[in-house]
N, C-alpha and C positions, 0 to 999 in steps of 0.2 A: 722476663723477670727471673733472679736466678733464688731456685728454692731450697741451697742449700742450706738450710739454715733449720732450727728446732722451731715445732708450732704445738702450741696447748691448744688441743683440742674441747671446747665444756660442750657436754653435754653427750648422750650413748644413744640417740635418738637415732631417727632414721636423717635427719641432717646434718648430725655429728658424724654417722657412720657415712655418710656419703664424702663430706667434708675428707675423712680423714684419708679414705681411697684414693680420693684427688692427688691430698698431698703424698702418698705413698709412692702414687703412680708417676710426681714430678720430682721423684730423689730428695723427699724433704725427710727428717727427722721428725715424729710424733711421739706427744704425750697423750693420753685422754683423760678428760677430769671429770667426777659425775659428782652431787653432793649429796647423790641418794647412797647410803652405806650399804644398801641391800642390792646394791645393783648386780646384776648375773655377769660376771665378769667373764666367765664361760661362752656365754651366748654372743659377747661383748666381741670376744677374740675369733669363734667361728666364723662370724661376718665380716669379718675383717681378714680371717682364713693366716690368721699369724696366731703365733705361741707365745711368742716372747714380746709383746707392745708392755707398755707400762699405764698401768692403768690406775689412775689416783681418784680414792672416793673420802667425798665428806670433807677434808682440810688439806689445803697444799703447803708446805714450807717454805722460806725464803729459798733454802741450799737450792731448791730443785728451779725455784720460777730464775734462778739466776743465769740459767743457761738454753733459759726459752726467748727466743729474739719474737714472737707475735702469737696472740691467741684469736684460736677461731672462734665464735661464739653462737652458739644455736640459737635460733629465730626464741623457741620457749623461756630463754632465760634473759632476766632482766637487765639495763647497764647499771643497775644501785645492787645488784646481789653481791654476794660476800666474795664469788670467783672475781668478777668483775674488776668491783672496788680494789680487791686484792693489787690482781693484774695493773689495774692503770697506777696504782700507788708506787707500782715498781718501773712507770713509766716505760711498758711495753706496748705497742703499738695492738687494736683491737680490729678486727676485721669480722664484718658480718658474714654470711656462707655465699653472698652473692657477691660481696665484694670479692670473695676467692677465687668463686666462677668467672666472673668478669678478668681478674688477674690472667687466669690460666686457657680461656676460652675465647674463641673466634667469632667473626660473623655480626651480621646486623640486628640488634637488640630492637625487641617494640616490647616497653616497659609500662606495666598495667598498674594503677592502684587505685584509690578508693574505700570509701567503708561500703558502700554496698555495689553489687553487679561484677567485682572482680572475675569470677570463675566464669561466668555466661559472656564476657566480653572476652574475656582471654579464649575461653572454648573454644567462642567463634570466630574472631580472627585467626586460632590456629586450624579450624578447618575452611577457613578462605586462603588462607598462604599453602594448606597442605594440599590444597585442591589445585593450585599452580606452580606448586615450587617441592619437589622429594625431599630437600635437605631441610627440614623444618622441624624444631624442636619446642615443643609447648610444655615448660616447666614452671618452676617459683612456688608459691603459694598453694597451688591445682594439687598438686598432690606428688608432684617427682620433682626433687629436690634439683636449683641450675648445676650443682658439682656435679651432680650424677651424667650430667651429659655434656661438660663442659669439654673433657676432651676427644670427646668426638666430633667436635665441632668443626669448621673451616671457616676460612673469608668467603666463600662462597653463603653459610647457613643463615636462615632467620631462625632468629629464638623470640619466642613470644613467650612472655616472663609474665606472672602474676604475683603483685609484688605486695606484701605487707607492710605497716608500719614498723612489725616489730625487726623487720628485716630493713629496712631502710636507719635503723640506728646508728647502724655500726660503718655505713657505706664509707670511702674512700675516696676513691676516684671513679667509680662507676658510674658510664655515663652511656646510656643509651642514645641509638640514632633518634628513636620514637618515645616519646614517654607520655600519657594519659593520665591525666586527674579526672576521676569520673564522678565524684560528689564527695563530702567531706561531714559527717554526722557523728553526735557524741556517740564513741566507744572507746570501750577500752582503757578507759580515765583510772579504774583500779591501778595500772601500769604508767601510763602516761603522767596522770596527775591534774592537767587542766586541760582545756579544750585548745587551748592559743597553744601547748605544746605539743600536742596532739596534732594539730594542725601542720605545726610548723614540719614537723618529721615526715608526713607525707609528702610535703610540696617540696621535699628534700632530693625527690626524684629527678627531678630536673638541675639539680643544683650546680652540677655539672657540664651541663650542654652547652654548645656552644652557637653560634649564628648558621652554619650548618645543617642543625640539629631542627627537630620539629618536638612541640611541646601541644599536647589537643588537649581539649581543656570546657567544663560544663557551663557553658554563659548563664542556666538557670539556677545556677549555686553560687551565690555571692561569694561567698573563702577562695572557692577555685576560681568564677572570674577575674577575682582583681589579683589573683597568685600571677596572673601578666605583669603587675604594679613591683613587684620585688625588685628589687636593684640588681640582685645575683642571677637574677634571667633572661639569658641571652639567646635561647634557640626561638626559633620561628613559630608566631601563635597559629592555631586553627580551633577555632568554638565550634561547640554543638549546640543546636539547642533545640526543646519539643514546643517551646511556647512563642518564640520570637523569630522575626526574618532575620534572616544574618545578611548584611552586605558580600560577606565569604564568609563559608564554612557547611558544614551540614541540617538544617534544617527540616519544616515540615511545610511543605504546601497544600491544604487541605488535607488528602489523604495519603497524599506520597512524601518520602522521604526526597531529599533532594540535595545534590553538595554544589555548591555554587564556587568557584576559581576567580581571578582574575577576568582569568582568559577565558570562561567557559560556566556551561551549566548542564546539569546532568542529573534527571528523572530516575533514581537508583532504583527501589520496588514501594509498592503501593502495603502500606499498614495489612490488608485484608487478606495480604499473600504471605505476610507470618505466621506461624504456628506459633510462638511465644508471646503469652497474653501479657497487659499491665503497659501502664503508662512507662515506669522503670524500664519494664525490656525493650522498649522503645528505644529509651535514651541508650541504653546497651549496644542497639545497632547500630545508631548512632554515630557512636563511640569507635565501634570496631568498622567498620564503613571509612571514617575518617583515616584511622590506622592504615586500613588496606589499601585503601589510595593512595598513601605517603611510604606504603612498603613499594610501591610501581607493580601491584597487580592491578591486570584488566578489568575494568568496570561489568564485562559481562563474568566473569569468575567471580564477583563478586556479590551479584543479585542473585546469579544461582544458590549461594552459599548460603544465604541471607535465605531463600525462600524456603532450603531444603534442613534447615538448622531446626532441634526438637528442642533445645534447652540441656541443662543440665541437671546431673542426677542431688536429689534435695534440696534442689529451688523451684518452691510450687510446681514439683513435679506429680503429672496425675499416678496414681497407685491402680483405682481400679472403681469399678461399683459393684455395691453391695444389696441386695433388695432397693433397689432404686435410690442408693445412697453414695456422693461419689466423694472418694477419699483421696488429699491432697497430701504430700510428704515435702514439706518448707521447711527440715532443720536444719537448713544450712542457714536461716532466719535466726544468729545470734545475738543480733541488738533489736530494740525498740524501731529503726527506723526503716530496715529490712522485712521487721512483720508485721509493721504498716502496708509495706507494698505487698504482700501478701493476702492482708487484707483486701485490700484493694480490688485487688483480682479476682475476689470471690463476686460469683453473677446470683449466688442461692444464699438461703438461709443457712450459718456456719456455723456448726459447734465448735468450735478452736480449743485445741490443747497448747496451752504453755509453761511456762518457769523452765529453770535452771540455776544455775551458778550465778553467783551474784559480779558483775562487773563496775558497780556503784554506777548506774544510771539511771533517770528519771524515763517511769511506765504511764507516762501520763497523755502525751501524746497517741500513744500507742492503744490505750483504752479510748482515747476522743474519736481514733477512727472506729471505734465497732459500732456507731450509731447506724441504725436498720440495715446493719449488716450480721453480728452477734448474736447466736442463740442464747448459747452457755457458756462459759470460759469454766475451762478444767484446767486445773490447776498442778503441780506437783515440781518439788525441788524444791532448794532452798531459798527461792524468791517467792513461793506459795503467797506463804503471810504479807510479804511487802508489795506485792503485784494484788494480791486481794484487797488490802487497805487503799492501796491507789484509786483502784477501781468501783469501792464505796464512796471514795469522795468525790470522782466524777459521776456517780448518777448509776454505777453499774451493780446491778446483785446477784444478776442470776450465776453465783459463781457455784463447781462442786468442787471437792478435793479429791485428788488420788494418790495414792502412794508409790505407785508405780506407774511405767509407762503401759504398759499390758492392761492395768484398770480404767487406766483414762481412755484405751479405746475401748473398751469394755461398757463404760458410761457411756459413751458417744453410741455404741451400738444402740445401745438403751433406749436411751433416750432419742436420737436422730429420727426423722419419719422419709419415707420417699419424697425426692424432690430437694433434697437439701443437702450439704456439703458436711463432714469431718476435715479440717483443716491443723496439723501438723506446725505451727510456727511459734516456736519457744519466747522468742527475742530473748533470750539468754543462754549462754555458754551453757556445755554441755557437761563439764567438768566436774559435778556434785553427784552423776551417775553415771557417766558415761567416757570412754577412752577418747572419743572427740563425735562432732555432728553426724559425722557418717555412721557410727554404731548406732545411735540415737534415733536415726533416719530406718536404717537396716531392720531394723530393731520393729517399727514403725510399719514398715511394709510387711514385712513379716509375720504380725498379728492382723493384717488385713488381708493376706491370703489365706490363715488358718478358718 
């Protein structure tokens, strides 16, 4: 593709700034647009290691969008925001950060999404590819941005991508060899709006594939099942599923995990040789299992991977114990359906810390699982009051309040006796106190070592 050409940059983030290196580094002209007025423009240009970029905050003019041929648009910012609207009124062409990557980058794609398990499937498939193959890049969602490694890439590399909604917006022609829908649950809807567009944007992943292409997909999620039934889906199905025999695909036989072909059938590892608890991380293997198979690694580089995998860091990750009190850190547990599984996984009596930032969805489910699982729910953020009313009306009271994350484990100290869990799972963003999940987590661990 030829990049000479001008690109708006929105947004000074760490995918704007990666974004805009990309383009730098492919002879493109940039703008960078932020709509925060106070943005460090300083700090803006050191990372980007230029003096003279052009850096626009708060409002853009017609004169200037007139000589921008595409804008890039960071995963954080929405397609109804004011840059946005702007941009397409002027009928410029909008490109997500991965559609950029995919423009400029090489190599065979395995493309993850989901509302819940994305980071523990993408984990572990990139340390099953990294354990067979050097050239392997594990980006997207995870925390390293695809620009960031798109030109180092080759037709030799796998990149194993963990992919957002909000970053499938904006997609083009990005078309993974691999792409996974791993379950599809209310989040997010503050942004989205409803669950049917919500939906739809995920299964956007595949939009592009072609008969070629391989499309894995959760037989025990109806959205994602019949996401086979779309007319615009043309790459090759593979199901998983924890509950049902599959004629083909990956299944459970009693206690082993199993991927059945055509042509074949193959006993992959046995549930008891996981280190990663819950029904969830199940289907997680699943998932990444079916991937590995369909990237052409070996079935024993793949059980190894599988046996020797700890999980990832803020997904029902253990912390530690305390006077015979063991304390779990789940904030990467941002919706209701995430700190279910959470739940889930608890074997002891749990004192649970939650709330956060409001994403307008229903905590009712999420309270129906603490039945003889929930000590006390502690409470704090700005879903406190609306998460505490949910949970008087399903039947729940033992609730406390805190003001901070440091008193809710403070309470849990407290109150906790040996023999029982402190459990870390918000199911709400972190955004009402925190820079994102991982402070929130850090944060978390951190008053558990004190």
């Amino acid at each position: 593709m030829n990049f000479n050409k001008t690109f708006l940059v929105a947004g000074t983030g760490k995918s704007g700034i990666s974004a805009a290196k990309l383009l730098l580094s492919q002879g493109a002209k940039i703008l960078l647009f932020d709509d925060n007025r106070e943005c460090d423009t300083k700090k803006v240009k050191e990372q980007l290691e230029l003096d003279n970029v052009n850096i626009i905050l708060g409002k853009i003019n017609d004169e200037t969008l007139d000589n921008v041929d595409c804008m890039i648009i960071s995963p954080g910012i929405p397609l109804n925001s004011y840059i946005a609207e702007t941009v397409k009124a002027k009928n410029i062409p909008i490109w997500s950060e991965i559609e950029l990557a995919y423009q400029t980058g090489k190599g065979k794609i395995a493309a993850i999404t989901g509302t819940n398990g994305k980071t523990t499937t993408t984990s572990l498939v990139g340390e099953i590819a990294k354990a067979y193959h050097d050239n392997t890049f594990v980006v997207g969602n995870i925390g390293i941005p695809y620009t960031e490694v798109a030109k180092d890439t080759n037709e030799a590399s796998i990149i194993v991508a963990e992919i957002s909604s909000f970053q499938l917006e904006a997609i083009i022609d990005f078309k993974p060899k691999i792409s996974a829908v791993l379950n599809i649950e209310p989040d997010h809807l503050n942004r989205h709006g409803t669950m049917e567009n919500y939906a739809s944007i995920k299964l956007d992943i595949a939009k592009n594939q072609d008969t070629g292409d391989i499309l894995i997909l959760n037989y025990d999620d109806e959205i994602v099942k019949n996401m086979a039934l779309r007319k615009n889906i043309k790459a090759k199905i593979c199901y998983f599923s924890r509950k049902h025999t599959l004629d083909t695909g990956v299944y459970l036989e009693e206690d082993k995990i199993v991927l059945k072909t055509k042509e074949e059938k193959k006993m992959l590892i046995r549930l008891s040789a996981l280190k990663i608890v819950g029904d969830h991380n199940v289907e997680n293997v699943m998932a990444a299992i079916a991937i590995a198979y369909y990237l052409g690694i070996p079935m024993d580089v793949i059980h190894k991977a599988c046996e020797s995998f700890q999980g990832v860091e803020h997904r029902i990750e253990y912390v530690g114990e305390v006077n015979g009190v063991v304390y779990y850190n789940d904030s990467k547990a941002t919706n209701p359906s995430a700190a279910i599984k959470g739940i889930q996984a608890m074997q002891k009596s749990t004192l649970l810390i939650g709330g956060g930032s409001d994403k307008d969805v229903s905590f009712d489910e999420w309270i129906k699982a603490f039945a003889g699982k929930v000590k006390y729910l502690v409470l704090l953020g700005e879903t406190a009051e609306q998460i505490a009313e949910t949970a008087k009306t399903n039947g729940f009271f033992d609730i406390i309040y805190a003001n901070s994350l440091e008193e809710a484990v403070d309470i849990c100290k407290k109150e906790a006796t040996a023999g029982e869990a402190v459990l870390l799972s918000p199911a709400c963003a972190s955004y009402d106190m925190f820079t994102n999940y991982e402070e929130r987590g850090n944060l978390f661990k951190e008053c558990i070592r004190k």
